[in-house]
N, C-alpha and C positions, 0 to 999 in steps of 0.2 A: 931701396927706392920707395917713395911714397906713394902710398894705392892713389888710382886718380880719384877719390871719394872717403878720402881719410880727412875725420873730424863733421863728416856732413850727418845731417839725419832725413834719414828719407823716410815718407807716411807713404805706405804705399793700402790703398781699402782694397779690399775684396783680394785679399796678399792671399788665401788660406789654401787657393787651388787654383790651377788654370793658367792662363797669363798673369793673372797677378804674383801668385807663386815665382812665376820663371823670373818678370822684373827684382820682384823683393831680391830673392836669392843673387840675381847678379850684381845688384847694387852694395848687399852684403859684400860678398866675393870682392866687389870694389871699394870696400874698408869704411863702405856708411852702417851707421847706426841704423837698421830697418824696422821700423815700427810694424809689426805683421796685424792689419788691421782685419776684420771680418765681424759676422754677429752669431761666430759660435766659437764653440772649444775649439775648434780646428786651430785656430791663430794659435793656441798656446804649444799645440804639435808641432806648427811650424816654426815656431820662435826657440823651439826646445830644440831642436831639429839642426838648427841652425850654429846655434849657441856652441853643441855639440861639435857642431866640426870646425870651432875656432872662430864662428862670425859673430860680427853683435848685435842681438836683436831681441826685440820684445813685442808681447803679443798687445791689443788692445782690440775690447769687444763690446761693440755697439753696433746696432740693426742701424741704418741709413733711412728706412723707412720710415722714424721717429725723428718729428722737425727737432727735439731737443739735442739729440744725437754728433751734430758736431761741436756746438756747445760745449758739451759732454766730455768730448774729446780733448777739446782745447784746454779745459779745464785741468783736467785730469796730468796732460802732458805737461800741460807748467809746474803743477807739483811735485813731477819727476824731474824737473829741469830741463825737459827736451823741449827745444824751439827748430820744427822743421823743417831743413832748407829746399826739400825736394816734397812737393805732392805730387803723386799720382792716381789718379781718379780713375780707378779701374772696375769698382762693386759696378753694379747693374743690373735690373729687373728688366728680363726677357721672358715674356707672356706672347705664345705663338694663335694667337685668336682673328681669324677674319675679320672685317669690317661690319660684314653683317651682326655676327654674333661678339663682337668687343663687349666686353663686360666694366661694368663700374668698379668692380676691384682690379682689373685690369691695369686701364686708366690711371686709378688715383696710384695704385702702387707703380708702375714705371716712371711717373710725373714723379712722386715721391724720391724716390732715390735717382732717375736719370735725371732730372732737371732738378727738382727743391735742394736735394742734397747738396748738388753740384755748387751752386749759391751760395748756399750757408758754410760750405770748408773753405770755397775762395774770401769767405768775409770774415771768417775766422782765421786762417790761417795766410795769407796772402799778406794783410798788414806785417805781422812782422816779418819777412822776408824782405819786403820794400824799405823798413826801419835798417836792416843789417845789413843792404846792399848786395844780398845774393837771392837767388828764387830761382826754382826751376818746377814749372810748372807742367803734366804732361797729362793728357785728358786721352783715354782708351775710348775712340768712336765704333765708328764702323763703315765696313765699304755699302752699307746695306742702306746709309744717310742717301746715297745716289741713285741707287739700285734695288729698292727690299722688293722680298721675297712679298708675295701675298697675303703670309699668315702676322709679317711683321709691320703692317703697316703704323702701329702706335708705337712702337717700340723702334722703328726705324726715324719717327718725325721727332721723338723726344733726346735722339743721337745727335738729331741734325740740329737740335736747336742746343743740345749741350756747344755741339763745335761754332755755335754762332757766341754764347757768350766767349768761347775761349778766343776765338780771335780778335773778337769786339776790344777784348783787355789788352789783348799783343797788342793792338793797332793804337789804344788811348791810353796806354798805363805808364810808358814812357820814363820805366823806373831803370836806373843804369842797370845793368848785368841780374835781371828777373824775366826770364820766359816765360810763355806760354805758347804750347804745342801740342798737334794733333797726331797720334796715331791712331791709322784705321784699317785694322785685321781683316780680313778675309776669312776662308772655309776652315778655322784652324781647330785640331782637333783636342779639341778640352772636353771634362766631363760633360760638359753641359750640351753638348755638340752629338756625341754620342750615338744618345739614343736616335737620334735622326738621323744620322749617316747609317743606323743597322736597320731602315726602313728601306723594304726592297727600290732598288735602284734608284736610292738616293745619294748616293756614296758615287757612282758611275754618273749621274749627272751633274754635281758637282765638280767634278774632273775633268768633263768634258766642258767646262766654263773658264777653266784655268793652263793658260799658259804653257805651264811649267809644270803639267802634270801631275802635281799630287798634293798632299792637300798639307797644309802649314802645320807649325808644331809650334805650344806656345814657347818656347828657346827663341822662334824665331822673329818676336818681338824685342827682347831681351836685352841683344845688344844694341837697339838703335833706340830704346830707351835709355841704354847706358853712356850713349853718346852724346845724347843729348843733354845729358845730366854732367859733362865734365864741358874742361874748355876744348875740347876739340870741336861742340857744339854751339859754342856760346853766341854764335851771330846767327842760329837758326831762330826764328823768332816768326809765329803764325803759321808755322807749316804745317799743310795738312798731309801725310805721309801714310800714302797706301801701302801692307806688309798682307799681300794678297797673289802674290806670282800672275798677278796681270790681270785677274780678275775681272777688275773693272772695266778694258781693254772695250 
C-alpha cells in the first residue's frame, strides 16, 4: 500500500527539536521527503537520524533571523531538485520579557523570524505549490495569541499576526487543492518549555489551567499535522486548531 505522503517533500523549519522534530519525523514515517531545517548541526543529527531507520530526509541550515535566509533556502533546494509540497512553519523566537523591560533585541529578533521570516518562505515557496496544484501549508501559532502569559506579550502579538497572514491567504489564495492552516499548542513539554516548568510551582499551575490534566507532548501535534497534510484533510482550509487539552476553555 502506498504511504499516504509517498513522493511529497515536506520543509519543515525549526525540524531539529521539539514539535518540529515530532512533525518532521511523522511526515517521514508517512513516506515524505523531510527537509529537517534548523540554524545549527542539529538538522544534520536529525536528518542522519532519520535516514538511519529507513526514512528520507535531509538536513538544511539557515538562521531565519537573516532576511536573506529563505532565499537562501529556495535557492539551494532547486539545485537539489526538491520542490516542496508541504511547509511548515514551526522555527520561532520566544523572548520571555515584560513590557516594561522589552528590549530592542527582543523586538527586532521575534519580528525577525515570527513575522519577517514568515513572509519571505510563503513568497518563496508558496508560488510553486500554487504552479503544481498541490500545497499544504501549516503555520505552529499558539494558544497564548488569545491568552499570553505576561512575560510574552511581544512574542504572543507577533503569533497573532503570523495567524492573521495565514488565514488572510486561506480566505484570498483560491488555488485548487493548496492549504493554509493553523495549529495552536498549548503547555507542551519541549526543551524550550523546561526550564520554566522546574520553576517552583509552575509546572502545578499550568495543570491547574488544563482540562485534561497534564501537560502535552510534542507527538501530540504530530498527527493532526499529518492529517492535515494528506486528503483525509484536504477541505480543512483556515482552521485554527487548538492542541492544548482545553486550555483555552
Amino acid at each position: 500500500m502506498l504511504a499516504p505522503l509517498a513522493e511529497r517533500v515536506a520543509l519543515v523549519t525549526g525540524a531539529a527539536r521539539g514539535i518540529g522534530l515530532a512533525i518532521a519525523t511523522r511526515l517521514a514515517e508517512a513516506g515524505a521527503h523531510a527537509i529537517i531545517h534548523d540554524r545549527d548541526g542539529e538538522a544534520e543529527a536529525v536528518a542522519a537520524s532519520l535516514a538511519a531507520a529507513g526514512h528520507s530526509a535531509e538536513p538544511l541550515i539557515h538562521d531565519l533571523a537573516e532576511p536573506a535566509a529563505p532565499a537562501a533556502m529556495l535557492a539551494r533546494l532547486k539545485e537539489a531538485g526538491r520542490a516542496p509540497d508541504i511547509l511548515v512553519l514551526c522555527a520561532s523566537a520566544e523572548i520571555r520579557e515584560s513590557w516594561q523591560t522589552l528590549s530592542e533585541e527582543a523586538l527586532q529578533l521575534q519580528s525577525a523570524v515570527n513575522l519577517h521570516a514568515t513572509a519571505r518562505l510563503l513568497q518563496c515557496f508558496l508560488p510553486g505549490m500554487i504552479a503544481r496544484g498541490f500545497g499544504r501549508v501549516i503555520a505552529i501559532g499558539s494558544v497564548q495569541e488569545a491568552r499570553a502569559n505576561a512575560d510574552c506579550l511581544y512574542y504572543a502579538a507577533t503569533k497573532a499576526a503570523q495567524t492573521s497572514m495565514i488565514l488572510t491567504l486561506a480566505r484570498t489564495l483560491r488555488a485548487p487543492d493548496v492549504t493554509l492552516n493553523i495549529i495552536q499548542p498549548g503547555a507542551i513539554r519541549t526543551g524550550r518549555n523546561e526550564a520554566i516548568l522546574r520553576q517552583p510551582g509552575r509546572e502545578a499551575l499550568a495543570l491547574e489551567r488544563i482540562p485534561l490534566r497534564r501537560l502535552g507532548r510534542p507527538a501530540d501535534c504530530a498527527g493532526l499535522a499529518l492529517l492535515l497534510c494528506t486528503a483525509d484533510g484536504a477541505y480543512l482550509n483556515g482552521a485554527e486548531i487548538a492542541v492544548d487539552g482545553g486550555m483555552r476553555l
